[in-house]
N, C-alpha and C positions, 0 to 999 in steps of 0.2 A: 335510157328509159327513165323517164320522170320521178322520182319518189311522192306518193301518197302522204300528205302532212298536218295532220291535226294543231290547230294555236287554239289554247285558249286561255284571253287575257281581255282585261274589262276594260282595258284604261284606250280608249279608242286610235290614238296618236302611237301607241305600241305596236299597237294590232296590227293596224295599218303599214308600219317600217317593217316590221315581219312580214305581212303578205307580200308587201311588195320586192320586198329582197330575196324572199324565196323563189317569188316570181317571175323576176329578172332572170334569177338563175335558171328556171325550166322546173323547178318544183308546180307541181299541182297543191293548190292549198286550200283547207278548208278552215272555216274560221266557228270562233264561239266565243260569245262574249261572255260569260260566267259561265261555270261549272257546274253548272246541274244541265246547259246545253253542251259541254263538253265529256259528258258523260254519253248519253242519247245519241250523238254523233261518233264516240269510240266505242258502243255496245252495236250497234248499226251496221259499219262501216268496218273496211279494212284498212288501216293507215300502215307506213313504215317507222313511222315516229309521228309522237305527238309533245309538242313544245305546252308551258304550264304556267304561267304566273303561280305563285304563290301566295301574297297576298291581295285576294279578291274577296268580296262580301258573300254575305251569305254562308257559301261552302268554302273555304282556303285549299289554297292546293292540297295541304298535307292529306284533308279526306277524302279530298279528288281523286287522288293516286290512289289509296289505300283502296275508293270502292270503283274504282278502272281497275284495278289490278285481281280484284275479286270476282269480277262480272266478266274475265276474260284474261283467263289464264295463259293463252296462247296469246297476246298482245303483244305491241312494242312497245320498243322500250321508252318509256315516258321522262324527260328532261327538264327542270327546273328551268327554266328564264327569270332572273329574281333579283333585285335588288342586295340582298339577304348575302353576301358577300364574306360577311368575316368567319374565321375560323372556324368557332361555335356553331354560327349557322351553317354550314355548310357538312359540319358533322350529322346535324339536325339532319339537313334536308335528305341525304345521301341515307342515313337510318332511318327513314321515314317510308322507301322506296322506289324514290325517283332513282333514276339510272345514270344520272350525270347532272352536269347544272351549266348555265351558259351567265354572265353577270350581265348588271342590267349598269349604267343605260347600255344600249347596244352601240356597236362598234360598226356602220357600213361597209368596213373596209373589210371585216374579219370573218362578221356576223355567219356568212353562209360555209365559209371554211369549218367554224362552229360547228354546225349543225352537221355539215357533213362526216364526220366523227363516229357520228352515231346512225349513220346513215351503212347499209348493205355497200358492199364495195360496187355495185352494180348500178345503183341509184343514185350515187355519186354525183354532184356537178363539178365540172371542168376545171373548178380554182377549190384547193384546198386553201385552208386556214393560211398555210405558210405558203403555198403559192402566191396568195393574195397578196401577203407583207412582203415580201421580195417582187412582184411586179409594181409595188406601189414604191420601194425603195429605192429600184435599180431602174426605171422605165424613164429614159431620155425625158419624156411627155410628164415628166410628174409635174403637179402645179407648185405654182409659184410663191413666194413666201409671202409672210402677212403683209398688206399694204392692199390688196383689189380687195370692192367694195363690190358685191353684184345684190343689185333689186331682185329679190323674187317676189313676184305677182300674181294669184291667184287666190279666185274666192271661196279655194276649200283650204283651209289652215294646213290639214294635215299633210298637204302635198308639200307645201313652204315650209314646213317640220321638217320632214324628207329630205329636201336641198338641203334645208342648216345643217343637219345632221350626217349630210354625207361630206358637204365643201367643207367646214369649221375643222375639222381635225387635221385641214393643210393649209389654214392659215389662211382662208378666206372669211372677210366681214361679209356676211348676209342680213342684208336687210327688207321688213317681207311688207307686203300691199295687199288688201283687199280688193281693191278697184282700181277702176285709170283714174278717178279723182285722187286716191291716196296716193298713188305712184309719180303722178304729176307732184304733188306736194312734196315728198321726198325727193325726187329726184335734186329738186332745185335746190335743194340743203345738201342732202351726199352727195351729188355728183359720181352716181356709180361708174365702175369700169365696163359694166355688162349688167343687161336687164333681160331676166332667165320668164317669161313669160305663158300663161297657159292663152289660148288662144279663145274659148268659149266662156265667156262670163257676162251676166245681167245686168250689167252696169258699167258696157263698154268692152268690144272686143281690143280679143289681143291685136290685130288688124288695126282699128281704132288707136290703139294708144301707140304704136310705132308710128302712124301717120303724124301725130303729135307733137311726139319727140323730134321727130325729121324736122316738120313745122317751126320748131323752134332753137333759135342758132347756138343757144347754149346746151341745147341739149342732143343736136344733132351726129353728132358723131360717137355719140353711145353706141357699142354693139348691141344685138338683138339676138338670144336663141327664143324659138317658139317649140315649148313640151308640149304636148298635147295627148290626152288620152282617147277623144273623140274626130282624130283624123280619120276620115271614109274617102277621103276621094288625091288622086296626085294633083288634082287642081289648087287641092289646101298648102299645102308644101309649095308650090309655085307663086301661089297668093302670096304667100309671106316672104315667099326668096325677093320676089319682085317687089315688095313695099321696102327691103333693106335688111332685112333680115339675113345672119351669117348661116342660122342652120335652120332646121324644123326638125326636132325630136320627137320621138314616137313611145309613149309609155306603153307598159313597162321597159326600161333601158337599166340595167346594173349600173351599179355604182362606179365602177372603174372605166368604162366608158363615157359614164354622166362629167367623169371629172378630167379626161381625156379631151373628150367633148370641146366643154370650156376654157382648158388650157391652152387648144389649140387657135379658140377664137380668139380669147386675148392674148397670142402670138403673134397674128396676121396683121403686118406691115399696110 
């Protein structure tokens, strides 16, 4: 059964790695981007935990908690997400009466193991903290060392945020595109190993730019995965197998498969 999950944090590229990994995992999540709507939403609602920046405008965590924790005595337990890391602060945060604290930046690998901590044994997902480091340590499939370069291509940042942020801590160079005009450009400079692609964008599908790359002899033998959030139909995933494409991805996808995933394409002989 899914856990109910309160985020609230301003800084949009955060929000977003949270909902999404929560996501992945089978969490339901609700979001809030400052603390006077994360308030309204934990006086409202029933959540099992609720995750909290601390330093946001306006209201800071520390009052956050203090007036969650007064408007609803019977609530859960509310956890720190925070930069705020050293010794002191972490005294700070803990006497303040948050319930726990997760450090910031976030970790894709670990993130949801995290959370689940503080999670009812029952609402659990499938990979704890340490299941997560021991399949990423021990898993034949883990990726490869530094040296692969993969294009990622889409014209919403925070998605291409999401890939750095999950590939880069095994040693993968990412480098990201706005467009097929950007990625055309780039490419002819890095010469990636793999172009991780969204397939709907206003200035040239992902369809579009694999025809491209194919078209051109230096670029031709790049692999392709195609992510997509707005796949509706198996004709979309066929479209793309058939322009050359290794995979079609389906958001939300966890991390340890996102990186499985790609390891396995630039394995294939």
């Amino acid at each position: 059964m899914p856990a109910k999950i309160l985020v609230v944090e301003d800084n949009p590229t955060n929000l977003y790695l949270m909902e999404y990994l929560l996501g992945a995992y089978g969490h339901s999540v609700t979001t809030a981007t400052d603390a006077a709507i994360g308030l309204d939403a934990a006086g409202g609602q029933q959540f099992d935990l609720i995750l909290a920046d601390v330093l946001m405008p306006r209201m800071d965590g520390f009052e956050f908690v203090k007036r969650a924790k007064a408007q609803r005595a019977d609530g859960p337990p509310i956890v720190a997400v925070t930069a705020l890391a050293m010794v002191g602060n972490r005294e700070t945060i803990m006497q303040s009466g948050f319930d726990g604290y997760i450090p910031k930046p976030i970790s894709p690998e670990t993130f949801v193991g995290e959370v689940d901590h503080y999670l009812p044994e029952g609402k659990r997902s499938k990979a704890t903290a340490g299941d997560q480091a021991r399949s990423y340590d021990s898993s034949p499939d883990r990726p490869m060392p530094a040296g692969r370069t993969i294009l990622a291509v889409d014209d919403v940042p925070t998605n291409t945020q999401v890939l750095r942020a999950t590939l880069e801590p095994f040693g993968y160079t990412v480098v990201e595109a706005r467009s097929m005009k950007e990625a055309m450009e780039i490419a002819a400079r890095a010469k990636p190993d793999l172009v991780v692609t969204d397939v709907h964008m206003p200035s040239g599908s992902g369809y579009d730019l694999i025809r491209a790359f194919k078209a051109d002899p230096d670029l031709h033998d790049i692999r392709f995965i195609f992510v997509s959030s707005t796949y509706w139909h198996e004709l979309d995933r066929a479209r793309g197998l058939s322009l050359g494409a290794s995979k079609f991805l389906v958001r939300p996808i966890d991390p340890h498969t996102l990186v499985a995933e790609i390891n396995e394409t630039l394995n294939e002989s």
